[in-house]
N, C-alpha and C positions, 0 to 999 in steps of 0.2 A: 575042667571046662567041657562041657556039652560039646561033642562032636557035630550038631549042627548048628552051634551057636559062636558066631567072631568078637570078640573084644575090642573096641574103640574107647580111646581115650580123648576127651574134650575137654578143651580148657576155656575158660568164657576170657572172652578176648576183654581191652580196659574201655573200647566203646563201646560194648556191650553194658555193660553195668548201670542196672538200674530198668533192664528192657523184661520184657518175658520172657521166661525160661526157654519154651520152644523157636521165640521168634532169635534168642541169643547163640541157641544149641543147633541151630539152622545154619548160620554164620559161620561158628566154627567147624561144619560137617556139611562142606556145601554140594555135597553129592544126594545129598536128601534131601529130597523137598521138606516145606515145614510142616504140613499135611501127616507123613509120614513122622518125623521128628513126634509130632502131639501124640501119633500115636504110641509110639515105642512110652514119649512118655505113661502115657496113660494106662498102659499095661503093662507097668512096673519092671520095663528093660532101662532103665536109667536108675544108674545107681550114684551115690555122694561117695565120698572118700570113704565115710563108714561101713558101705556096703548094704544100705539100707537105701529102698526101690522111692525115690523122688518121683510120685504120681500127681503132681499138681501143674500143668504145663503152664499158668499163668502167672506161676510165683516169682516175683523180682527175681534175677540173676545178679551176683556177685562180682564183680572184674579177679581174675584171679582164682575163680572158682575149677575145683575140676572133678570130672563125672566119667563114670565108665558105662558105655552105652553097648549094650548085648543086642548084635546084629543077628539075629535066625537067619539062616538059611534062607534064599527065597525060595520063597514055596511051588513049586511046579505049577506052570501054566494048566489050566482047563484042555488047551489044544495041544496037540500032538507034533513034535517036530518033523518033519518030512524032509528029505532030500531031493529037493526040487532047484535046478538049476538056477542061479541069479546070475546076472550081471552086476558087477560092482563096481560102482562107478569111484566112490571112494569109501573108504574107513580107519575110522580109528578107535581111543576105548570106547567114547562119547556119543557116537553115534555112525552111522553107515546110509550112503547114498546107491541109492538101486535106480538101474532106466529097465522099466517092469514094460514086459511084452505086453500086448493085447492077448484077451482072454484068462489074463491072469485074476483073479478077485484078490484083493487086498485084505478082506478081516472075515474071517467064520461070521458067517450067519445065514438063518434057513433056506435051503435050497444048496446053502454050500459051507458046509460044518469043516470040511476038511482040502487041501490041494491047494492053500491060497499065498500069499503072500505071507503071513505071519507065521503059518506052518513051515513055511522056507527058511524065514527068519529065526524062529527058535533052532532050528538043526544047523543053518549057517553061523549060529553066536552062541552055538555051545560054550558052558561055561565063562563067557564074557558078559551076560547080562546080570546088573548088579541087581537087578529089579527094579521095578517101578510098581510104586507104592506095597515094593514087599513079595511081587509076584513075578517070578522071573518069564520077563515077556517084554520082545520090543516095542516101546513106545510110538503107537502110529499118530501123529499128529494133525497131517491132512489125507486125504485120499483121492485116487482118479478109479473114474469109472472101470469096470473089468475092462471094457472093447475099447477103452483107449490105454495109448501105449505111453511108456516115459518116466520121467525126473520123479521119484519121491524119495524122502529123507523119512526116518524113522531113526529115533533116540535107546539106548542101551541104558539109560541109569534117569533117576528124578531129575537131577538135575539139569541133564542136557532136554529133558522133555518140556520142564517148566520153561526153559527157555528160548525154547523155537517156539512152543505154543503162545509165549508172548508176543511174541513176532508174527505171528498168525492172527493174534487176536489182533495186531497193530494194523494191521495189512502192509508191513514193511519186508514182507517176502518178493521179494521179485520173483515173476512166476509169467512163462511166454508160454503159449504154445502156438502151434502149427497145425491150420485145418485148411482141406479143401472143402470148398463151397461151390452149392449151385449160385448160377449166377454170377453177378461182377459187382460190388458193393457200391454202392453211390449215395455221397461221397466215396470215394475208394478208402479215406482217411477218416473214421471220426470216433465218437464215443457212445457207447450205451448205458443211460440212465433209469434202471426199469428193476422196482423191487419184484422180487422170485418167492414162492411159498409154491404151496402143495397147491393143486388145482381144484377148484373147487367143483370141477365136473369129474375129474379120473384122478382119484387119492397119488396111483402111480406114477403119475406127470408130474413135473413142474411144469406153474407156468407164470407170468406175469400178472400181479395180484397187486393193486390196493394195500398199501400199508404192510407190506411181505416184507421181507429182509433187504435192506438196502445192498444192491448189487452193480456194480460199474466195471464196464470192459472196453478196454480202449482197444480197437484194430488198426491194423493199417493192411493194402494190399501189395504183397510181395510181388505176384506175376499172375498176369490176366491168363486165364487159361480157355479150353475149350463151352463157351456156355457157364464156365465157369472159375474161379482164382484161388491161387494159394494164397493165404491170408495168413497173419498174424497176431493174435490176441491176447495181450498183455492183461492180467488180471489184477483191479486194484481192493474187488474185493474176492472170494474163495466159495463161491455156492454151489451146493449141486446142480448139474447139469448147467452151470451157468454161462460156457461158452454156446453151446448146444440150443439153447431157449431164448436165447438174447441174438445171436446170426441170424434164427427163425424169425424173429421178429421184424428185423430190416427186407426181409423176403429174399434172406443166403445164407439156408439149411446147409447144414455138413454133407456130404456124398454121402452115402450109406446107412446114414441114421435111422434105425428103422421105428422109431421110437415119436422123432420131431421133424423128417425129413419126408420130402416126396420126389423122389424119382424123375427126371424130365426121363423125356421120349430118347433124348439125345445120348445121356449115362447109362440107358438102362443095359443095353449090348455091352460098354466098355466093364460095368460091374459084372456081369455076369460071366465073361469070359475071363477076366479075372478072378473069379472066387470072393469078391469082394464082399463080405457082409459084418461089415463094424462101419463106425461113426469114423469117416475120415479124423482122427484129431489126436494129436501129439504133444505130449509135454517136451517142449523141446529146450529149455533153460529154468535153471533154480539158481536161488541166487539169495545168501542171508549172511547173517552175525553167529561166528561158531559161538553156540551158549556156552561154552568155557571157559576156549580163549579168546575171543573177541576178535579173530581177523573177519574179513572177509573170504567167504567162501561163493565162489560159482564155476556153476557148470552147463554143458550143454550139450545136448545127444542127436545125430544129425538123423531126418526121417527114415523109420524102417522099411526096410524091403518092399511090402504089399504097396505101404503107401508113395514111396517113391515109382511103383510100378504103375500108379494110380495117374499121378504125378505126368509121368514120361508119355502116359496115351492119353493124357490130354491138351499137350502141348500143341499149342494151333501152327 
């Protein structure tokens, strides 16, 4: 045997029988997505009893059948692992929760090829990641902005990827965070209905657009503050910048934002004397279906330093 190549044996289960070969060889190999599965089929790593390469991923399966499936090595990520500090909030083989600082970026790309969150992630899960789709690399599923801080989950194998990112596409993540705002919300309680796309004046921007991506954020306010309140906004659906561009909207911009935010007369001394230059805003609770074992998992990170310091001088 190929020293970069593992041996799996798969036996088609007796509900199986009579299904597709990929959709059956899925079932029995539930760490693979079927994606993956079509492929090995189709590149002649799936072999019958005879040892001869079953390349037809569509062909009836057998109840009783059994296949030996030649797992490669995954193949080394594009990006470089780096030793960059995490916090871990939990882990296991399946996947790992990180509460990622501000200024962290999350996934390589131009301007920031290298130092990011996924660079951390390959060095921190040496050897643990089984691949996803074949390429050993953690599975990111959602992301938060660099300048905000907090909760994200990222998956180690197809399996657990396929099945948070269901739960994503569901909008059955529960997902809080915590922003200081200018102003005082009024309603202090309610909800925002307002689809989000790219702007049609600054490609950079989002903004509230006509027929954009349906996006709803429910807040409530936590504590009135100086000019303005800690808030917090439960997300039902996951768009970029969408807590960010939807507060803007009701006229209660995040502190710091320098992006969708303006500055009152009043904050401008309290940021500046602070150091303050990120988007007040926090992932401060995740909350899902482990895609494996099916408990419920949650979690929650209490505000970091700058912005509890943000917090504390504006307390009226």
């Amino acid at each position: 045997m190929d020293g970069g190549v593992s041996i799996i044996d798969a036996e088609i289960a007796g509900a199986a029988d009579g299904w597709r070969l990929d959709r059956a060889l899925t079932e029995a190999l539930p760490n693979l997505s079927r994606e993956r599965v079509k492929a090995l089929i189709s590149s002649g790593q799936v072999l019958g009893i005879d040892g001869v390469a079953v390349r037809d991923p569509s062909r009836k399966a057998i109840a009783g059948q059994r296949f030996s499936v030649e797992m490669p090595k995954p193949a080394p990520a594009h990006n470089e692992p780096q030793a960059i500090a995490l916090d871990v909030v939990f882990e296991d083989e399946h996947l790992i929760v990180i509460d990622k600082p501000a200024g962290l970026v999350v996934h390589p790309a131009a301007g920031n090829l290298d130092g990011t969150l996924v660079n951390a992630l390959l060095h921190h899960c040496a050897g643990q990641l089984s691949g996803i789709g074949g390429v050993a690399r953690p599975g990111i599923v959602h992301r938060i902005d660099k300048d905000t801080s907090g909760l994200i989950v990222a998956a180690k194998h197809d399996r657990a990827h396929v099945g948070l990112a269901k739960q994503f596409a569901a909008h059955s993540i529960d997902r809080r965070y915590r922003a200081i705002v200018a102003g005082r919300p009024n309603p202090i309680t309610g909800t925002i209905d307002a689809p989000l796309a790219r702007s049609p004046a600054n490609r950079k921007k989002i903004a509230i657009v006509p027929g954009g991506k349906h996006a709803v954020t429910h807040y409530r306010t936590i504590r009135p503050l100086r000019e303005a309140a800690l808030v917090e906004c439960r997300l039902e659906t996951g768009r970029t910048h969408q807590v960010r561009v939807h507060m803007t909207s009701i006229g209660n911009p995040l502190l710091g934002d320098p992006v969708y935010g303006r500055t009152k007369p009043v904050h401008r001394p309290i940021l500046e004397t602070l150091g303050f230059r990120r988007q007040a805003l926090h992932a401060a609770h995740l909350g899902f279906i482990h895609p494996v074992e099916s408990h419920a998992l949650s979690f929650d990170s209490e505000l970091p330093a700058d912005m509890q310091e943000l917090f504390t001088s504006l307390i009226v």
